[in-house]
N, C-alpha and C positions, 0 to 999 in steps of 0.2 A: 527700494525704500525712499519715501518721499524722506529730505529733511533741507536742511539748513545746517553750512556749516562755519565757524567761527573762523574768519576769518583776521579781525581786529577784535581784543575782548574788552578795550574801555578800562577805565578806572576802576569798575566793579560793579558788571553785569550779573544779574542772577535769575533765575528763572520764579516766577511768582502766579499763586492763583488766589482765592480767599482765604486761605492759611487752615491752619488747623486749630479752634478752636474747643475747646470743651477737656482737653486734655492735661491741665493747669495741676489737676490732682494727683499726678502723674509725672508733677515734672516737665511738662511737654511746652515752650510758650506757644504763642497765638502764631506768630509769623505770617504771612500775607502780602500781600502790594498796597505799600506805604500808601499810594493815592489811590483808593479804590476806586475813587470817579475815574479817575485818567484810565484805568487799567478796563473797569465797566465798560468805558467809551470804545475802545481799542477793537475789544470782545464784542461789541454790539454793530460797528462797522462792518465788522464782516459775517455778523452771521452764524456766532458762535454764542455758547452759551454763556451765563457770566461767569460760571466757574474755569473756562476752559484757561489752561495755563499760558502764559505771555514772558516777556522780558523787562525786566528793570532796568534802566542804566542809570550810570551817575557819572553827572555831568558832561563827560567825551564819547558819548554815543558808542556804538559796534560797528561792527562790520561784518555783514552775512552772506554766504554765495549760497543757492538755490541749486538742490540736488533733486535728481530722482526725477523732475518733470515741472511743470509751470507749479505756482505758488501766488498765492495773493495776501500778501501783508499792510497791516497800519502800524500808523506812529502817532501817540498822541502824549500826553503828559507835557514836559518840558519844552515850549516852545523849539524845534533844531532844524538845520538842516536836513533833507533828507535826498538821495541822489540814486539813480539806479545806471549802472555801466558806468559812472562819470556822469550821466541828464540829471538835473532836477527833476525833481518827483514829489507831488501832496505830499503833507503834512498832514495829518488828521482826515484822510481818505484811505479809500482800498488802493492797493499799487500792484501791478500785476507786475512778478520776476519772472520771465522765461528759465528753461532750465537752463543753468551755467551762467545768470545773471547774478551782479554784485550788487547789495544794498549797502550803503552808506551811511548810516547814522549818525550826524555829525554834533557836535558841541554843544550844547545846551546856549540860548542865546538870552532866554531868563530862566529864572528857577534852576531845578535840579536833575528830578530824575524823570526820563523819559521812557513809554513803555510801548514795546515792539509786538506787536500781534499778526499769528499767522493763519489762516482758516484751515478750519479744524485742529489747532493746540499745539502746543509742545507735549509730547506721548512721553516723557519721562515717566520713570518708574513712581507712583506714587507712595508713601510713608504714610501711615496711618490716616491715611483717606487724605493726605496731600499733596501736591507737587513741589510746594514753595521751598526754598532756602533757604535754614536757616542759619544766622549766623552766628548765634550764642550758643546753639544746642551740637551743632553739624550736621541735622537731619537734610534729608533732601537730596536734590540732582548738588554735585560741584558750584564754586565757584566760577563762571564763563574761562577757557583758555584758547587759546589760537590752536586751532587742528580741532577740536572739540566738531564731535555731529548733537544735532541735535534732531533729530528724530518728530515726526510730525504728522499729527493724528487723521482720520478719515474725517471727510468735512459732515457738518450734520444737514439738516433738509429745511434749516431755512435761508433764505438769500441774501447776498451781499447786500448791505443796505447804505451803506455812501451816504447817510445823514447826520445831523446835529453835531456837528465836530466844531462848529461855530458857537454853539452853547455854553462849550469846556470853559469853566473859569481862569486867567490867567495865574503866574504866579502871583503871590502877595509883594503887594508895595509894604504892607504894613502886617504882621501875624497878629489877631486879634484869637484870644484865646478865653474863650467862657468858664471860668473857673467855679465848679461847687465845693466850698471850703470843706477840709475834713478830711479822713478823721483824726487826723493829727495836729490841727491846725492848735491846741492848745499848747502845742511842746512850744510854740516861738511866742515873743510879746508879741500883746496885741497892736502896739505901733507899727510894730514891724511886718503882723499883717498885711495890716491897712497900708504901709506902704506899698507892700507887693502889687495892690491896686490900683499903685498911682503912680510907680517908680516907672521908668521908661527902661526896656532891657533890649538886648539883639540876640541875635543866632550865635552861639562860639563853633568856630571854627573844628573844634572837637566830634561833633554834633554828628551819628552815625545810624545804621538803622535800630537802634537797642533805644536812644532818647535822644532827645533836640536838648541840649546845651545852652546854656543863657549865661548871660555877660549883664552883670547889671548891679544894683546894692544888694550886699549878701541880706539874708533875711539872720535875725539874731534871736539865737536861743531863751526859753525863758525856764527851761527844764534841761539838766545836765543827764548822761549813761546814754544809754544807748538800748533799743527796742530787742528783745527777740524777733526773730525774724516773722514775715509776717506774709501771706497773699499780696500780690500784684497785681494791679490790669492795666489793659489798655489805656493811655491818657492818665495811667497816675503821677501828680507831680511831687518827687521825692526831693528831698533838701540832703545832701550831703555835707558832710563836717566845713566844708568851706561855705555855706550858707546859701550857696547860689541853685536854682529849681532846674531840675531836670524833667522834660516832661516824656514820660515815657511810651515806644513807638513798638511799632508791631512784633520785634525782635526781643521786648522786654523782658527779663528773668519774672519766673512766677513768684518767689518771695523776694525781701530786701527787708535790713534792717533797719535802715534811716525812716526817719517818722514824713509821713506823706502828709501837706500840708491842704493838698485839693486835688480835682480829680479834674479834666476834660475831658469831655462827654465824644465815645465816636461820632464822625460822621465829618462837616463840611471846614472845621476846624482843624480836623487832624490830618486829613487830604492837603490842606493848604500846608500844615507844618513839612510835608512830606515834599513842597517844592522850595522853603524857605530858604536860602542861603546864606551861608556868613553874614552876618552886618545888617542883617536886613529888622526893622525894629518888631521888638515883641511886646504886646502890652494885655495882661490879664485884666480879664473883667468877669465880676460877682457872677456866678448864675445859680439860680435857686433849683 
């Protein structure tokens, strides 16, 4: 059996593919790889399809030894280190492990989470048409642990393609986040909107794959109680009893009772929220 086996498991590796959507009615959230470009990129180096399942890390990278026979992996997401035996080794290219060779995935040098791809997949058990991890619901493969195998699919029939890794946008200096107000957006005054428009906020340090966390003027109520619960999505931004917006990430619960004051649209905003770190500034802008 080809695999890859966990030799360091990081802060909090998890195995991730385009998640499982559509299941919301059910209970089920979306779950996915936080940065779908970075994870796209990974899958696309080598020749895999975009669904094929890959690795998430956060922040301190893993550590993998290559079983079963040669292996060809990439790293792309979080800028990091990347070493094979102890050499240095591409970042955002194919890397070829001999059997019994050790990949290194080191430290995030900006952003966050970095994403490990090996050709032809992580062959984990799928969960209703998914691989990914989730970590609000428990569906999925585990949490990464030291001794863990990880098992690795038959490659498909198109070629190692060792391009565009130069394209990947870096992390954000700045998280600039296009807000469409609604549908709750009347429970708060409306200065206190318009502030959230103009108020400058960061990442809190809380900030996990369920919502990114903000640090900044709470926004104030103009309606007192509290909502029945209600549908969630992707990039809903939820205001909790302390005023401050949460924007919600791929791990997000399908209802919540706090009133959602706007929504971020998937796509090149939420990939970015996905490498922000602590302290790093967040600033919402209107979008129609």
């Amino acid at each position: 059996m080809r695999a890859l086996e966990v030799v360091r498991a990081g802060a909090l590796t998890t195995v991730q593919d385009l998640g499982r959507p559509g299941y919301a009615h059910l209970g089920v959230p979306r779950s996915g790889a936080l940065d779908s470009g970075a994870h796209a990129l990974a899958n696309r180096l080598l020749g895999n399809p975009p669904g094929a399942a890959a690795l998430e890390t956060t922040l301190d990278g893993v550590a993998l030894r290559a079983l079963g026979g040669p292996l060809v992996v990439a790293v792309t997401g979080a800028p990091c280190g990347v070493r094979v035996c102890g050499r240095a080794a591409a970042w955002g290219a194919p890397v070829l492990l001999r059997a019994g060779a050790e990949l290194e995935v080191g430290r995030a040098r900006s952003g966050v989470r970095s994403y490990v791809a090996v050709r032809g997949g992580f062959a984990a058990e799928p969960v209703l048409g998914s691989r990914s991890t989730d970590l609000l619901s428990g569906l999925g493969p585990p949490v990464l642990s030291a001794g863990a195998l990880l098992a690795v699919g038959a490659p498909g029939p198109d070629p190692v393609a060792g391009v565009d890794a130069s394209a990947a946008p870096g992390p954000p200096s700045e998280l600039v986040l296009p807000l469409r107000l609604g549908p709750r957006a009347d429970w708060f005054e409306r200065e206190s909107v318009a502030g959230l428009l103009r108020a400058p906020y960061r990442v809190s340090a809380a900030s996990n794959r369920i919502g990114l966390r903000t640090e900044g003027p709470p926004l104030v109520r103009a309606r007192s109680g509290e909502l029945p619960s209600e549908g969630m999505v992707l990039g809903a931004v939820q205001v909790p009893p302390d005023g401050l917006p949460v924007v919600f990430l791929a791990d997000h619960p399908v209802t919540g009772g706090y009133p959602v004051v706007g929504v971020v649209a998937p796509g090149p905003a939420l990939d970015a929220a996905a490498q922000a770190g602590p302290g790093v500034p967040v600033r919402f802008v209107r979008s129609r």
